[in-house]
VONU-178775 format. One record per residue: x, y, z of N, C-alpha, C, O in turn. Coordinates in steps of 0.1 Angstrom, whole numbers, padded with zeros to 4 digits, always signed. Atoms other than C-alpha are relative to their C-alpha. Layout:
# VONU-178775
XYZXYZXYZXYZ
...
***
This chain:
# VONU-178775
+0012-0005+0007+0325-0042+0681+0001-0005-0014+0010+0000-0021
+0001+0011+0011+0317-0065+0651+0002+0015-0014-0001+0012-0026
+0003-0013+0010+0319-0028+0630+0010-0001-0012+0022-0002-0009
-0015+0004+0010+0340-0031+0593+0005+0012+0002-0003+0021+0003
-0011-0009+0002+0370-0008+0593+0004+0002-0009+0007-0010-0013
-0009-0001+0010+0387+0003+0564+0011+0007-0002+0011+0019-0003
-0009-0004-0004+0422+0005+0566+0008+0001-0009+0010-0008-0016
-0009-0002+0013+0447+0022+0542+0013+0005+0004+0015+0013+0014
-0014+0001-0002+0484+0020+0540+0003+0003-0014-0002-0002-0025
-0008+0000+0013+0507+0035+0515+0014-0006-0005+0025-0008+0002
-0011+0012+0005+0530+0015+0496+0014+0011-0002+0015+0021-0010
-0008-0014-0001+0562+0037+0503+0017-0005-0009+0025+0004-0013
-0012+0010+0004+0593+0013+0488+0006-0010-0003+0008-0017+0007
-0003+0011-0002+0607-0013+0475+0013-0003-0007+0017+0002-0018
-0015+0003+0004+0644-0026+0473+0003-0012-0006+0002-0023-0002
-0012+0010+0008+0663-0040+0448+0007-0016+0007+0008-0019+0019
-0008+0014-0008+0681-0077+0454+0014+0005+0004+0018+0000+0015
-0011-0003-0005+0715-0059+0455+0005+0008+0010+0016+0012+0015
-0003-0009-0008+0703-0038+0478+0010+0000+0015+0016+0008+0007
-0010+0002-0011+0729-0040+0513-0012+0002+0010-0023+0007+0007
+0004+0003-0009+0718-0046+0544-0002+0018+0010-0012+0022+0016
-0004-0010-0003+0734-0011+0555-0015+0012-0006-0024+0018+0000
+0012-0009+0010+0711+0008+0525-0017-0007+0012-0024+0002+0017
+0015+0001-0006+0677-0010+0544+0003+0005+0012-0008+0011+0014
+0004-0001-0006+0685+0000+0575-0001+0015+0001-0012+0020+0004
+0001-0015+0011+0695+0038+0561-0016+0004-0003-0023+0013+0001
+0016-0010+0005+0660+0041+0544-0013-0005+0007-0024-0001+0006
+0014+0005-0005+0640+0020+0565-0002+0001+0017-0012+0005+0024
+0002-0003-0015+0649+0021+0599+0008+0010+0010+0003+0010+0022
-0010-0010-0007+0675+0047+0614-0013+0010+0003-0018+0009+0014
+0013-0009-0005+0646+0073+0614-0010-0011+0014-0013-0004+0023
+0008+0007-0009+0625+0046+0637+0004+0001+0010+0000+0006+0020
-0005+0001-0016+0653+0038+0660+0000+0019+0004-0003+0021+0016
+0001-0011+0000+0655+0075+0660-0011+0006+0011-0009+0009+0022
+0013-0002-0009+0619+0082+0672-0003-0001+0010-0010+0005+0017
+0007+0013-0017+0619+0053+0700+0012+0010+0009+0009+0012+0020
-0008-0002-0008+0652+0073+0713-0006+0015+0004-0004+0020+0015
+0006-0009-0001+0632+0105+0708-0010+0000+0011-0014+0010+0016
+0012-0001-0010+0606+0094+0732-0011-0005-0005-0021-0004+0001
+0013+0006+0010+0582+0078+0707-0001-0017-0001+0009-0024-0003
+0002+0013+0001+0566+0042+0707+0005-0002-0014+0003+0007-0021
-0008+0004+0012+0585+0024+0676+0000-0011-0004+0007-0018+0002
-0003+0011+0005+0580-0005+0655+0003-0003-0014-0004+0005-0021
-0003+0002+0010+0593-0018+0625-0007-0017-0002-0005-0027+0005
+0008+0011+0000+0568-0044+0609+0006-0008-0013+0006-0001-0024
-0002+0006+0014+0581-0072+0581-0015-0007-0003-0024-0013+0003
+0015+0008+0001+0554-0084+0564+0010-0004-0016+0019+0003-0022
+0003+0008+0017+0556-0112+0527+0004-0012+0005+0009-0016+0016
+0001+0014+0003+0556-0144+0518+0010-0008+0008+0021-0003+0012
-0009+0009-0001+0572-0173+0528+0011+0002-0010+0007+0002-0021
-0009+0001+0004+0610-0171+0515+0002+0014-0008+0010+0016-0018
-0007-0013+0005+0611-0134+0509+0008+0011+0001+0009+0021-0006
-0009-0009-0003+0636-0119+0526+0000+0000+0015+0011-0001+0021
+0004-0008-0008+0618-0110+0559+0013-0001+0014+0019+0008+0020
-0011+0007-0014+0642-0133+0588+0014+0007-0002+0021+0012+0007
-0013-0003-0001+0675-0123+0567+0000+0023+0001+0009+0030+0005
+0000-0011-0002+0666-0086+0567-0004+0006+0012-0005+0018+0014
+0002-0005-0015+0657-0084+0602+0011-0002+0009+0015+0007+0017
-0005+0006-0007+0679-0105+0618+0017-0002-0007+0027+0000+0000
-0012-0007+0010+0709-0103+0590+0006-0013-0001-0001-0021+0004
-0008+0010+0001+0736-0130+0581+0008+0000+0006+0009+0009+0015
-0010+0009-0012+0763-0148+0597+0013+0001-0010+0024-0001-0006
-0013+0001+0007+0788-0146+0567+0007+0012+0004+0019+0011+0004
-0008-0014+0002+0799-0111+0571-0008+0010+0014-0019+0010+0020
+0004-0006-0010+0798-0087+0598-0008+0012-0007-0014+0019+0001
+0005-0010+0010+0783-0062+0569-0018-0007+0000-0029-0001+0002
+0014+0010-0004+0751-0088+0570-0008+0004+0011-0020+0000+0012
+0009-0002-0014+0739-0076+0603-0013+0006-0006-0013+0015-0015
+0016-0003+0004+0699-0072+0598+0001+0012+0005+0011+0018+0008
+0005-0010-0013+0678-0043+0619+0002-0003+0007+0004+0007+0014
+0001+0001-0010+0681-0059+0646+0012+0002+0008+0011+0007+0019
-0012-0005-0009+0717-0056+0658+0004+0014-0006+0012+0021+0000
-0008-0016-0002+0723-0021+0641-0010+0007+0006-0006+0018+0007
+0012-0002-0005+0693-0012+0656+0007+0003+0018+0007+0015+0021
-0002+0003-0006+0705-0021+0688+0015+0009+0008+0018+0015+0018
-0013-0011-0001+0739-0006+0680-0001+0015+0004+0004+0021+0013
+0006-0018+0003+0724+0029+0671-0001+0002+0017+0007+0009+0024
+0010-0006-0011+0705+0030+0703+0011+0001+0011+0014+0012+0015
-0012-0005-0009+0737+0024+0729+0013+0009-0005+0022+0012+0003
-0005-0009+0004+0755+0044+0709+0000+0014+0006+0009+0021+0010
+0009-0011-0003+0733+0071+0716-0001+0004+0010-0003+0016+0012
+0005-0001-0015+0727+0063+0751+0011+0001+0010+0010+0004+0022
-0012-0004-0007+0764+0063+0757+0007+0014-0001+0017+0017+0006
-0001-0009+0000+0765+0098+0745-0008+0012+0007-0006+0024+0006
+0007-0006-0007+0739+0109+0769-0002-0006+0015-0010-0014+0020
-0003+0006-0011+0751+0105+0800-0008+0012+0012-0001+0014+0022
+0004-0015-0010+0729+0136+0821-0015-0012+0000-0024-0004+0003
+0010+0003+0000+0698+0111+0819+0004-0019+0005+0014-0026+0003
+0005+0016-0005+0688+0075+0833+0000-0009-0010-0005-0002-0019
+0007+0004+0012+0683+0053+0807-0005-0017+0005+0001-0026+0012
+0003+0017+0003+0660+0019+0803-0008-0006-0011-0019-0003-0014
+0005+0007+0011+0653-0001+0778-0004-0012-0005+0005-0020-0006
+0004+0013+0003+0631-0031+0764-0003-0002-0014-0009+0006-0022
-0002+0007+0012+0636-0051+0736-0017-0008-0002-0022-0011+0009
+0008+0007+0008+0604-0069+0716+0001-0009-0008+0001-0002-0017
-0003+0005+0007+0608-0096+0694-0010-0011-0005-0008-0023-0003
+0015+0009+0005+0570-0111+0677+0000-0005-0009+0009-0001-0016
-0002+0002+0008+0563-0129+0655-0019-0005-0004-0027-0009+0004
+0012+0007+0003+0530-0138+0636-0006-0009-0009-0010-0005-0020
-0003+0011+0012+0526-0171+0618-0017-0004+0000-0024-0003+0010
+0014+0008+0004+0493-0186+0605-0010+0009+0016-0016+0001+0023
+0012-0001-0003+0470-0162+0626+0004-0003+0019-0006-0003+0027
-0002+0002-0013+0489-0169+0662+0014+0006+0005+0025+0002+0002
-0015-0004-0004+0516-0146+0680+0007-0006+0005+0002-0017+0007
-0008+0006-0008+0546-0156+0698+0010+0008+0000+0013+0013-0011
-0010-0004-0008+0573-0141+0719+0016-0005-0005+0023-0011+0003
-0017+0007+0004+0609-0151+0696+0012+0005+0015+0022-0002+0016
-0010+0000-0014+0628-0138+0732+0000-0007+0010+0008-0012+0018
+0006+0011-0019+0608-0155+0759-0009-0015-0007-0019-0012-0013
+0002+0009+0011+0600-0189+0741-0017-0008+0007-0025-0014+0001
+0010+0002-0006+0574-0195+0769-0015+0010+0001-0024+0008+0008
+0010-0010+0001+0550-0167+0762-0010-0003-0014-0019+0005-0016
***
């Protein structure tokens, strides 16, 4: 429906360069993974520029096991979690999108 929308987002934080990897996922994502384990659809969106952070703060560094992005403590959290709740079934699917110049793609399944 060709109809304009107007869509408003609040600007909720922004970290420091010294910030740790640990600290972003503390204020940005432990509550998310939280939610998704609660029972709630869950995503964590990066959005800026070319060369601003977004790949090493998702995906984390290789020098240090402290480097791990969202995505492996993320990951962590959740079997953690799921190994403490052993009275329930559990299954779970992974996502990994990406949106470059205006065209998605599948970073898991490289053919999608």
């Amino acid at each position: 429906n060709n109809t304009r929308e107007d869509f408003s987002f609040k600007f909720a934080r922004v970290f420091d360069t010294p910030t740790t990897q640990e600290e972003i996922f503390d204020g940005i994502a432990r509550s998310v993974v939280q939610s998704a384990l609660d029972g709630y659809n869950a995503t964590i969106f990066a959005y800026g520029q070319t060369g601003s952070g977004k790949t090493f703060t998702i995906t984390g560094g290789t020098a240090a096991f402290s480097e791990r992005g969202i995505i492996p403590r993320a990951i962590a959290m959740i079997y953690q979690e799921l190994n403490k709740q052993t009275d329930f079934e559990w299954s779970t699917r992974v996502s990994y999108l990406q949106i470059y110049n205006e065209k998605g793609s599948d970073l898991l399944n490289r053919g999608q």
